[in-house]
C-alpha positions in Angstrom: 206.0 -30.3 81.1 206.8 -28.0 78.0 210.4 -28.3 76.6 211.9 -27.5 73.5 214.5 -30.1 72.5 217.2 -30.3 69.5 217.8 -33.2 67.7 220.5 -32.1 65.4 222.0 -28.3 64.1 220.3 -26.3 61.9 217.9 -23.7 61.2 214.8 -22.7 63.7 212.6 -25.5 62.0 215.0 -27.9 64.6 213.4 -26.3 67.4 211.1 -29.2 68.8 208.1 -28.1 71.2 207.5 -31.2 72.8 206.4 -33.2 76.4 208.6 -34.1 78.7 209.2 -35.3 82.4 209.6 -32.7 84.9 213.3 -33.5 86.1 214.3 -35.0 89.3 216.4 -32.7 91.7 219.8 -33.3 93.6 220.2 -32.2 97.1 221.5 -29.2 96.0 219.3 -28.2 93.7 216.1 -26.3 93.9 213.1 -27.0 90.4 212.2 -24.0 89.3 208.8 -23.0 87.6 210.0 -20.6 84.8 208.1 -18.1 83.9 211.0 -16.9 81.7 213.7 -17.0 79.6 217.4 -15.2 78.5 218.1 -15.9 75.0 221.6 -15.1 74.3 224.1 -15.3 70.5 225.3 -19.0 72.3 221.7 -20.2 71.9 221.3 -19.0 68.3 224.6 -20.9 67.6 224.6 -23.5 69.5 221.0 -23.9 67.5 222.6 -23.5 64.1 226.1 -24.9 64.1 226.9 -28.6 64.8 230.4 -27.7 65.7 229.2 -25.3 68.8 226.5 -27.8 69.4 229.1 -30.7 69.9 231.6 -28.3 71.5 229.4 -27.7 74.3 226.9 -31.0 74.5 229.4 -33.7 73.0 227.4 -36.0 71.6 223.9 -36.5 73.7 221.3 -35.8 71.5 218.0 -34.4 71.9 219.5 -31.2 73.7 217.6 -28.7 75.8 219.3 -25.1 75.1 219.5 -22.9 77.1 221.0 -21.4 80.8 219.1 -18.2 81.6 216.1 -18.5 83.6 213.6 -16.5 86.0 210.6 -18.0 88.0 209.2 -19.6 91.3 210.7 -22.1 93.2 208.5 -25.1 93.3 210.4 -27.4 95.3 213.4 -28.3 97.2 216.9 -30.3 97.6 217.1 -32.1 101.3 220.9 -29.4 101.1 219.3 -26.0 100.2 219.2 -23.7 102.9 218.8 -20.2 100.8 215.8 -20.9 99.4 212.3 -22.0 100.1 209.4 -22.9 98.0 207.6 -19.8 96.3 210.6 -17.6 96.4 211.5 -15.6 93.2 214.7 -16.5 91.5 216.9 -15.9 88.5 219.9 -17.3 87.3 222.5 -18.9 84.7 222.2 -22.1 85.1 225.3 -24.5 84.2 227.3 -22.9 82.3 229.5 -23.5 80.2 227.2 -27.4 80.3 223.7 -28.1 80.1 221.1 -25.9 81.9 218.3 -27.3 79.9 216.3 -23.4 80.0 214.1 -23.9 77.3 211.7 -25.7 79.8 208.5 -25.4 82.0 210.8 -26.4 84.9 214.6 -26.7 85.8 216.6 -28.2 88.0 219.3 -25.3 89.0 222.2 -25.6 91.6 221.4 -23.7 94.7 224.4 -21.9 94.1 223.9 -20.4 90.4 220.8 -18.8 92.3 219.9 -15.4 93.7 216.7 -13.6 94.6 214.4 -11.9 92.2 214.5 -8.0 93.9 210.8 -7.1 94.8 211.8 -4.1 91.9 212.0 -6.5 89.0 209.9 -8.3 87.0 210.6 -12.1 85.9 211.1 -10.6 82.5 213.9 -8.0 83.7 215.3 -10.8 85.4 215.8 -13.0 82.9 217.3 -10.7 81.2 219.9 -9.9 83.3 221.6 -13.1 83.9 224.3 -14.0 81.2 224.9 -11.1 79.7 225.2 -9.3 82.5 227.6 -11.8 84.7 229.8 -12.0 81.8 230.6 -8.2 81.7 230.4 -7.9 85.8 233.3 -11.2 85.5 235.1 -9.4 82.9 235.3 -6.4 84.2 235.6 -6.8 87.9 237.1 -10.4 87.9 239.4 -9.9 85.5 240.6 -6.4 84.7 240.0 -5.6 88.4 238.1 -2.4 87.3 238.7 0.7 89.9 237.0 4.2 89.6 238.6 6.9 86.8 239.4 4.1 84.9 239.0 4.9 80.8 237.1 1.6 79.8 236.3 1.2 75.9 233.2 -1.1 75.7 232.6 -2.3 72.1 229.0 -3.3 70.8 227.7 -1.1 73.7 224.0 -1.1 73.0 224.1 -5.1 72.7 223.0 -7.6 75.6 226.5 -7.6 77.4 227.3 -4.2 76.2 224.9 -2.2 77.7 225.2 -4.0 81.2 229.2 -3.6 81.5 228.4 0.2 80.2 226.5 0.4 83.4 228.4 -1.6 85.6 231.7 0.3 84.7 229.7 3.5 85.8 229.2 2.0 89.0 232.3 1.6 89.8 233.3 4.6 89.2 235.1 4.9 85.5 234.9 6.7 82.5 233.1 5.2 79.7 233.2 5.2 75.8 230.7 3.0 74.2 230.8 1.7 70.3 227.9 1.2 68.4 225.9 2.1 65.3 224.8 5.9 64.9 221.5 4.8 65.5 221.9 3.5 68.9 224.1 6.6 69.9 221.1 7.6 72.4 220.6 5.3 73.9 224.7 4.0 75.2 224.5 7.7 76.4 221.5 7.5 78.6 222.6 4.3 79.9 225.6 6.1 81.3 228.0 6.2 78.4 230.7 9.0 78.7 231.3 9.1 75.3 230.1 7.4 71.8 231.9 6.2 69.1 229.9 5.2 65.5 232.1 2.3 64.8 230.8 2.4 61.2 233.2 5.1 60.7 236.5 3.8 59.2 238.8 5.8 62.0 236.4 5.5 64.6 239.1 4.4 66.9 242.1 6.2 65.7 241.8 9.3 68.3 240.8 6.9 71.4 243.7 6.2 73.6 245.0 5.9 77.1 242.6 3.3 77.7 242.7 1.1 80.7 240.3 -1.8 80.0 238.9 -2.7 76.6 235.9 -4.9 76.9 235.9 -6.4 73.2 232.4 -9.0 72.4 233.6 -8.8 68.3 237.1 -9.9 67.5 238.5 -9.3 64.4 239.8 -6.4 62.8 237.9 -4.5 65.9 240.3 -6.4 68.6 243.3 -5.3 66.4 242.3 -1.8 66.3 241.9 -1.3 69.7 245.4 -2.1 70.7 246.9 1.2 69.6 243.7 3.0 72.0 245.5 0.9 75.2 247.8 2.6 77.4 251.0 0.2 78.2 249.9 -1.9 81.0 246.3 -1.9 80.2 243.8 -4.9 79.4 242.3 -6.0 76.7 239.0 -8.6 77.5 237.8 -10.8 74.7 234.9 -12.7 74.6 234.1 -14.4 71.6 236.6 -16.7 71.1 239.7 -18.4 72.3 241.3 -18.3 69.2 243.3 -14.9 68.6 245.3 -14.7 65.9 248.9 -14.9 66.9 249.6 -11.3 64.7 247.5 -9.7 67.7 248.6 -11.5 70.1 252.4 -10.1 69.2 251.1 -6.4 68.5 249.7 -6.9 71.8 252.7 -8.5 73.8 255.1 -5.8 71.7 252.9 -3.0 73.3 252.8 -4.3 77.0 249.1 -4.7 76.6 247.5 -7.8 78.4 245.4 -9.8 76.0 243.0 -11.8 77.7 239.9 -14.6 76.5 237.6 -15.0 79.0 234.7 -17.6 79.4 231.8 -16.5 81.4 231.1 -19.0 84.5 227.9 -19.5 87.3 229.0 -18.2 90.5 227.1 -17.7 93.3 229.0 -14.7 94.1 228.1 -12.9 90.5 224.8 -13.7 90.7 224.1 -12.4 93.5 225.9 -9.1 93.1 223.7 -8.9 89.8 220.6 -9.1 92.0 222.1 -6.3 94.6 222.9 -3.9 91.8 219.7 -4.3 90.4 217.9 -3.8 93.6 219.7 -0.7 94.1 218.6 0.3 90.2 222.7 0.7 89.3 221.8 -2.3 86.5 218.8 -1.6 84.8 218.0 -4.2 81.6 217.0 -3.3 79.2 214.2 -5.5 76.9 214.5 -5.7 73.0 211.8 -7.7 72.6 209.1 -10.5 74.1 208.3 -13.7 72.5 206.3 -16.4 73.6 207.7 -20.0 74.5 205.6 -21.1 71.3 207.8 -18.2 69.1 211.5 -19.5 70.4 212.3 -19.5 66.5 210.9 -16.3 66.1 213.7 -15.1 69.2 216.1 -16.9 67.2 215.6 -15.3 64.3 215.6 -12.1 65.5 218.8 -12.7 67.7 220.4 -13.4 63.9 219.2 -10.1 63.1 222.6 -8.8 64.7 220.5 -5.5 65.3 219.1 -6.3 69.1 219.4 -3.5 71.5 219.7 -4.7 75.2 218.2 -8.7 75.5 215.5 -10.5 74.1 213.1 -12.7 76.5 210.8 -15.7 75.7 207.7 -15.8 78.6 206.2 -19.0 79.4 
């Protein structure tokens, strides 16, 4: 089968189209046929830094990158009872591990799993699997989201940020959305109550009673949004685990829960992703298609930093 492997960190160049073995599947496990592929800012640098690289692979080398995946179900374990051969599935596969995605087939848990809705394509799919479990886990899992909340999402029109705008709407709160000038369209007609050009030096320094902050940038942004939280509120941080302890005391000083939180594959998450996209609450949104051949050229323009919604690679 095609796979892309990675011998060692660098730039797209150590992206290695190559032949390999279909894998052999557990009892729990179904092999998927993929027919495509999420590419998310853990790919690009797990690709490009040997410290996220080792962080997340130790030290086996080649690597197959990679968790986000959509196609057919070609075969399956003796244990899986939710699936049968031919179905349509999507799903995030291993993480935080190995999910080996950048490949023709892929061995996936039954339970990182759900069904493709008859409404979506495999691209949509694919696209909706990451991203949008980590804002449905941050938001629902962990600030407990409940309607006429005030959520402030940051980096709204990016792959995470334009799901949890639309999730938060679903459940019923009200939204401000950060991003760029130029992507102020589009966070509003994705639901967005309210948008903020974060470019702007007091962009923040009017926002406040906020319940949850949904924070994908760290940084001087995470410091700033502290004063927009009302005592008691949450504060969900993705990129890191690291916060400096300054924010961590202007936090704690201001009653404000601070909290990192690592994306997981759950059956249950999955699968509500797939019943909100059935019922067209969740509606990806594509930046841009690449072929399995052009992974490097997904990578690159992932480094961009300017990607609105996802970017998919189609095999």
């Amino acid at each position: 089968m095609k796979t892309i492997i990675l011998n060692e960190s660098g730039g797209v160049d150590k992206l290695q189209l190559t032949d390999t073995e279909k894998p052999q599947i557990k009892s729990n496990e179904v092999l998927v046929k993929v027919n495509a592929i999420g590419i998310n800012p853990v790919d690009v640098n797990a690709r490009a830094y040997d410290g996220v690289l080792s962080w997340i692979y130790g030290d086996v080398r080649p690597v197959i990158l990679g968790w986000d995946i959509a196609g057919e179900v070609s075969e399956t374990g003796d244990g899986v009872n939710d699936f049968k051969t031919g179905d349509r599935v999507f799903g995030m596969i291993n993480f935080f591990g190995n999910g080996k995605a950048y490949s023709e087939y892929v061995a996936a848990p039954e339970s990182h799993l759900a069904l493709i809705p008859e409404n979506q394509t495999f691209q949509q799919a694919a696209a909706a699997t990451l991203a949008a479990v980590t804002a449905y886990q941050a938001l629902v899992d962990v600030a407990k989201i409940k309607k006429n909340d005030r959520v402030l999402i940051h980096a709204a029109s990016g792959g995470v940020g334009h799901f949890a705008v639309q999730i938060a709407k679903y459940f019923g709160a009200y939204v401000i959305g950060t991003s760029s000038l130029n992507n102020k369209d589009f966070v509003l007609s994705i639901g967005a109550d309210e948008h903020i050009d974060y470019t702007q030096k007091d962009s923040l320094d009017k926002v406040r009673d906020i319940d949850i902050v949904l924070d994908t940038i760290q940084g001087e942004t995470l410091l700033k949004s502290i004063d927009a939280v009302r005592p008691g509120g949450i504060i969900v941080t993705l990129p890191s685990p690291e916060i400096p302890q300054d924010v961590q005391d202007k936090a704690a000083k201001q009653n404000i829960h601070l909290e990192f939180m690592m994306v997981a594959s759950k059956k249950e998450t999955i699968r509500a992703i797939a019943d909100l996209l059935e019922n067209k609450s969740l509606i990806p949104h594509i930046h841009k298609v690449f072929s399995f051949e052009e992974m490097g050229k997904a990578h690159l323009e992932m480094e961009t930093k300017r990607v609105v919604g996802k970017i998919v690679v189609t095999l």
